[in-house]
N, C-alpha and C positions, 0 to 999 in steps of 0.2 A: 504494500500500500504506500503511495506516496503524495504529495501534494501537488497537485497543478491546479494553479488558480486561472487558470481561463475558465474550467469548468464550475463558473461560480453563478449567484443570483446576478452580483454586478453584470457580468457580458450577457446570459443569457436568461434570466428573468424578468418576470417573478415566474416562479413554477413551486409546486410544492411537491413536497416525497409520501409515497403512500407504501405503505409496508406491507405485501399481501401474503405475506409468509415462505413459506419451502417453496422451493419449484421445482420438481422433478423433472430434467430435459431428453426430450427424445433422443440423445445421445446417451445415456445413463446417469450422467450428475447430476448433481445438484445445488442449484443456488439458494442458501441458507436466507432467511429475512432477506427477502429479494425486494428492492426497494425501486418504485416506479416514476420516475419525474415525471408530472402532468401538470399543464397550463391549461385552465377552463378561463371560455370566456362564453358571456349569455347568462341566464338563467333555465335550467329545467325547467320545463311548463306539467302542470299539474296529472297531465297524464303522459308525461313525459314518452311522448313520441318524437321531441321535436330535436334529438341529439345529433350530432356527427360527429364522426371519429375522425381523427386525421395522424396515422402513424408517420415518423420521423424517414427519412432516409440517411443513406452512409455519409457519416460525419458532421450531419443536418442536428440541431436540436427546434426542442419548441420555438425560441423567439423565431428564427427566419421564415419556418412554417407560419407564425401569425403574422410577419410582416408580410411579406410576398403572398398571401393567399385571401387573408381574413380583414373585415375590416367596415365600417356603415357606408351602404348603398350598395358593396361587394355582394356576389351571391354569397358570397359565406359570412352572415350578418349576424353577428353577437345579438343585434336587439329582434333577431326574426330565431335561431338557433342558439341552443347550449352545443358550442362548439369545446371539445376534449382534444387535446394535442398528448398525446403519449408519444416520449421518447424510448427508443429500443432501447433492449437490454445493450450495451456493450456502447453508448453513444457519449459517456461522459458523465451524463447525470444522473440517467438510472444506475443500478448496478453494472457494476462495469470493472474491466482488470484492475485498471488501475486506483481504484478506492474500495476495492474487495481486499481485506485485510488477510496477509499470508495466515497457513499455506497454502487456503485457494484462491491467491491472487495474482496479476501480474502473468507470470508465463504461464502458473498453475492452471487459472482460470478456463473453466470447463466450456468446451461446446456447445455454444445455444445455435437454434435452428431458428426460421421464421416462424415456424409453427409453435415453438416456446415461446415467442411475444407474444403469438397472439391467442395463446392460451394465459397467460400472465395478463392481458388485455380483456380477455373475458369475465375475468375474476374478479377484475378493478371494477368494471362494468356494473355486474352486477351485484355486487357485495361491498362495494361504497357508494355506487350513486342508484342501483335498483333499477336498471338499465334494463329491457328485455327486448328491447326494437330501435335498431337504428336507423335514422330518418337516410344516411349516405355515410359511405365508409370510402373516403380519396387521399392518395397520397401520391408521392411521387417518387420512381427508382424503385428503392427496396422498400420503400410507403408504398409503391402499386405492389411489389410481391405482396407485403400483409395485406393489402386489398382484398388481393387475389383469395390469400390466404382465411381473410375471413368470412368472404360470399362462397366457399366452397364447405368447409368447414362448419360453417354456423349459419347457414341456407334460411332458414327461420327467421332467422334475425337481422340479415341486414337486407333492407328496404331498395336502396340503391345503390352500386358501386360507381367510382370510375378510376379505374388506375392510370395512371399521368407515369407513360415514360418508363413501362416498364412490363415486364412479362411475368404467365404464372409457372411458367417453365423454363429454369435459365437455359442459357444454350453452351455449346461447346465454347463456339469463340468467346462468347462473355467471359466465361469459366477461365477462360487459357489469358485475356486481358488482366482479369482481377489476380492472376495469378504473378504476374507480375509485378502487378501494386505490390503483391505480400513480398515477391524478393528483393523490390526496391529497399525496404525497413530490412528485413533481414539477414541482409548483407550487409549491414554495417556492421562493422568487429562492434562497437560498444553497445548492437542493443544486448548481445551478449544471453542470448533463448532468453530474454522476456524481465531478466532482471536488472538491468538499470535503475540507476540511481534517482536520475531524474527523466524525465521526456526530451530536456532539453539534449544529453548527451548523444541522442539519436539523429542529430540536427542534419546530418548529410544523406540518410534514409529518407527521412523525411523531404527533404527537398526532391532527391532523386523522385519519390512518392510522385510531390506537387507537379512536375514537370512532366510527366506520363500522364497524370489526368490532366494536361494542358493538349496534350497529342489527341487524347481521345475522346477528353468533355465539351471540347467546342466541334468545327466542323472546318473543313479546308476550304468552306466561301468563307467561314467568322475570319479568318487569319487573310485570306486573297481580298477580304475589299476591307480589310485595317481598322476590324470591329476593334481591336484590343485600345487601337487607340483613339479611336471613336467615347473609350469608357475613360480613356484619361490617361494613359502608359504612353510613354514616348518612343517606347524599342519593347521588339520579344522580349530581349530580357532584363528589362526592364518591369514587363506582362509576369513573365514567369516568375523572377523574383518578389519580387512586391503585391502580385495579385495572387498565383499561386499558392507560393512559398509562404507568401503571410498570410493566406487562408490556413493550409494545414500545418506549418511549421508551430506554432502552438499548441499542437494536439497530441494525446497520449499513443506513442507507435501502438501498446495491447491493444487499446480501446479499436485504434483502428482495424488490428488483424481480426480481432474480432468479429468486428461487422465485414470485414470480407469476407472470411472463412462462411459466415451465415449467409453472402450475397450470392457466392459462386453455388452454392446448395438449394436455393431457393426453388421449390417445387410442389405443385398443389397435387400433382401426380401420386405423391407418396400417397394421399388418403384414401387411392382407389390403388394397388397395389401396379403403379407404374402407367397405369392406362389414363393419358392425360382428356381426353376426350370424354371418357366417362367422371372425372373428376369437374371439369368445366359445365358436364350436364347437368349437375347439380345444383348450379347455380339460379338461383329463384330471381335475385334483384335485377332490376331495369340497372343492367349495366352499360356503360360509354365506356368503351377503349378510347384512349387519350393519348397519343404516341407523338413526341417531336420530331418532325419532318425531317432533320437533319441528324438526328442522332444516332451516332456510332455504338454505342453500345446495348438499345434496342431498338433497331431500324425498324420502322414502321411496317415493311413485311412482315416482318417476326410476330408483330403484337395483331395485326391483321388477319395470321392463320389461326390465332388464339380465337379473334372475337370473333370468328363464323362459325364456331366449336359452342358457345352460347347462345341460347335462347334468344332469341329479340333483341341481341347486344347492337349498338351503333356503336360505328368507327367514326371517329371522331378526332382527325389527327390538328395538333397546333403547328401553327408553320413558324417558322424562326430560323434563320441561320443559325443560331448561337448555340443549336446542338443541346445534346444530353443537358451543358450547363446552361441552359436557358429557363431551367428552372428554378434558378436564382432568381430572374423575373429582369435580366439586364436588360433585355428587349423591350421595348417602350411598349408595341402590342402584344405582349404575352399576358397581362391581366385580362386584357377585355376580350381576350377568346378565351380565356379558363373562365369567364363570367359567363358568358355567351352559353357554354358548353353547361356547364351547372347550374345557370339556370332554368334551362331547357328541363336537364335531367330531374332538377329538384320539382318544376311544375309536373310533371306525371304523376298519373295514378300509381301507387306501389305498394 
């Protein structure tokens, strides 16, 4: 266990910790007092149908979820919805390597799967706020896996989906990208299998990190018509350094492997014994596949062959050069076609 104060109220609050006990993981451990960061904003209305979920993606916490997504006059309206921002396991605030106290912390720190959040997520639900119907359950990246994961899983209970930018079946190539993220961290002699002293001692993993998801999280229009410095960077590396590098160079390398090892695994498949098609049949809620036009890591075909495998689902792609990271929201129209698109979905019967 050690301290890193980025992951504090100050950068990304307010959020509060909800304690929902053992968590037994579909890999066999177990996370003891597993502790959940959640950011509610709304009020539950009295017959409390009128909730939304919104899970974290890799390296994402609560704040940037409510800034970029949530907001008055936005479809996703605090004074119209009780809107729930759960951060994953392994994101920093929830339980995670690096504030899990030895010896199951840091390198120890056990296997969680997607299907562990969003069993951890179901419990929060209904055994703190008495949840039993979600009004939409949207995220983006490994927020559309849990998407994924909980219109398959808990069919009952969520109303609508739309997973933004992301599939319910990883693929090879994802798989074999994010695989690289992990040896960018772990190739550094000082993360030394997990136990370092601080995050900071990691600092040339990390960067390596930062500069791969530069390759892969924008797109080769963002970079040919000189989006980078469109946003304010004078040079690539200048982009890479300063926008990258100081995105994730603050960040704990565990916490990150973490959420990868769970990203490159991501699969609705497992709950029907590999047959992804019969797992997506399950699906009851008015779903929109939500996929960005330009993104490398799940190109819009991918998530395309997903939503014909669903009932009634609409595709429903955002257009943006800016790629995977356009869900940062840099693109000036990426709010008002996630508005456009939610609030389509949110006016249907469901």
């Amino acid at each position: 266990m050690i301290e890193n104060k980025f992951y504090s109220q100050d950068v990304h609050g307010p959020y509060e910790l909800h304690n929902i006990g053992d968590l037994v993981l579909e890999e066999g451990g177990t996370i003891r007092n597993c502790q959940l960061a959640v950011a509610t904003y709304g009020n539950l209305n009295a017959a409390k149908d009128n909730a939304i979920l919104i899970p974290t993606w890799y390296s994402g916490t609560s704040k940037i979820m409510a800034d970029v997504y949530t907001g008055a006059g936005r479809a996703l309206d605090p004074a119209k919805y009780f809107i729930i921002i759960v951060n994953q396991i392994g994101n920093g605030l929830s339980t995670s390597p690096h504030n899990t106290p030895l010896p199951g912390g840091m390198g120890n720190f056990p296997k969680v799967r997607i299907s562990d959040d969003v069993r951890a997520q179901y419990k929060l639900l209904t055994k703190v706020f008495g949840i039993q119907r979600l009004a939409l359950v949207t995220g983006g990246s490994m927020g559309a896996q849990q998407t994924y994961e909980w219109a398959v899983r808990f069919p009952n209970m969520v109303a609508r989906a739309a997973p933004i930018a992301g599939t319910a079946q990883n693929t090879t190539h994802d798989f074999l990208f994010a695989e690289t993220l992990i040896e960018a961290i772990t190739s550094d002699p000082a993360w030394n299998r997990g136990f370092y002293k601080c995050s900071d001692e990691v600092r040339e993993g990390l960067l390596r990190h930062a500069k791969m998801w530069g390759v892969m999280g924008w797109s080769t229009e963002f970079f040919g018509q000189n989006r980078h410095k469109q946003l304010g960077f004078s040079s690539l590396e200048d982009f890479a350094i300063n926008f990258m590098g100081g995105y994730f160079g603050p960040m704990d390398p565990n916490d990150l492997l973490a959420m990868a090892w769970k990203w490159q695994r991501g699969d609705v498949a497992r709950n029907t014994n590999g047959d992804l098609s019969a797992a997506l049949r399950r699906i009851k809620a008015k779903t929109f596949v939500m996929p960005i036009s330009h993104d490398m890591f799940f190109p819009p075909a991918d998530c395309e062959k997903e939503c014909r495998m669903i009932a009634g689902a609409e595709f429903r792609p955002i257009d943006t050069i800016d790629g995977h990271l356009g869900l940062f929201g840099t693109d000036a129209t990426f709010a008002s076609q996630i508005d456009r698109h939610l609030n389509d979905l949110l006016s249907m019967p469901a």
